[in-house]
C-alpha positions in Angstrom: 63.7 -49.4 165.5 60.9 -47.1 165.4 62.1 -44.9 168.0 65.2 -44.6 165.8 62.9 -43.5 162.9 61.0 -41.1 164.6 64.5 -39.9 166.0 65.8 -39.5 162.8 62.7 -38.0 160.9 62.4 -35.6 163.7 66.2 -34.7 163.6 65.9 -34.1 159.8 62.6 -32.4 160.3 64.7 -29.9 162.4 67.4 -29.5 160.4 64.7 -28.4 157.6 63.2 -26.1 159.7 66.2 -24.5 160.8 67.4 -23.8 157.2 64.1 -22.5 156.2 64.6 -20.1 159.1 67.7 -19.2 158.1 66.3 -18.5 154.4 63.8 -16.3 156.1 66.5 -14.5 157.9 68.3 -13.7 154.6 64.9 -12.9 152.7 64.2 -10.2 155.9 67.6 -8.7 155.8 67.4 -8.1 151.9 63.8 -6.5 151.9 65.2 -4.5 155.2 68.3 -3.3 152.8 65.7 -2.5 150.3 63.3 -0.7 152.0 66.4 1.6 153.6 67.3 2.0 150.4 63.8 3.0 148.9 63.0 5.6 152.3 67.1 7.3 151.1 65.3 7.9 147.8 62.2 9.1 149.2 64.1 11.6 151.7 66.0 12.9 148.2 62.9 13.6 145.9 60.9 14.7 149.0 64.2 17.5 149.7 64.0 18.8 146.3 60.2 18.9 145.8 59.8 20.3 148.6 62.5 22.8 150.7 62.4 25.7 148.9 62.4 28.0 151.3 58.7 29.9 151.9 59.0 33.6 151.9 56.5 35.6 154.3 54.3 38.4 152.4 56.1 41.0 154.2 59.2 39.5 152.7 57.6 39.7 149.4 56.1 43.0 150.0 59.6 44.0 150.8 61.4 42.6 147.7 58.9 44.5 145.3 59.9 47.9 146.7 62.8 47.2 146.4 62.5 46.3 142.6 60.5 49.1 142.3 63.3 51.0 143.6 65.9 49.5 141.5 63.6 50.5 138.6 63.0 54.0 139.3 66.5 54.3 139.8 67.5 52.9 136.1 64.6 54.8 135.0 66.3 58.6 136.1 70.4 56.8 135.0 69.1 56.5 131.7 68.1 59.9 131.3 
């Protein structure tokens, strides 16, 4: 009769065990879909904070002649 017991307490025991595994599982699968989720938002912000594109001085250097151009050439339309 004791056998039987332990049988059964074991069996049950088991049967515990494998449904807090499965719990676990679902628990890991849900933080997995979250963090996915969280590192998509991260990616986003990160893209707009911070790929705008970096111009070189020489590009700079460039882009104000030419403005200056532009100006000078306003400058002698108006008169």
């Amino acid at each position: 009769m004791r056998t039987d017991n332990k049988h059964i307490d074991q069996s049950s025991e088991l049967s515990a065990l494998r449904n807090e595994i499965s719990d676990l599982k679902n628990m890991m699968s849900t933080m997995q879909e979250i963090i996915i989720n969280q590192n998509k938002q991260i990616n986003d912000i990160y893209k707009c904070l911070f790929n705008n594109p970096i111009k070189s001085k020489d590009q700079v250097k460039e882009q104000k002649k030419q403005d200056m151009k532009n100006q000078i050439i306003l400058k002698n339309l108006r008169k």
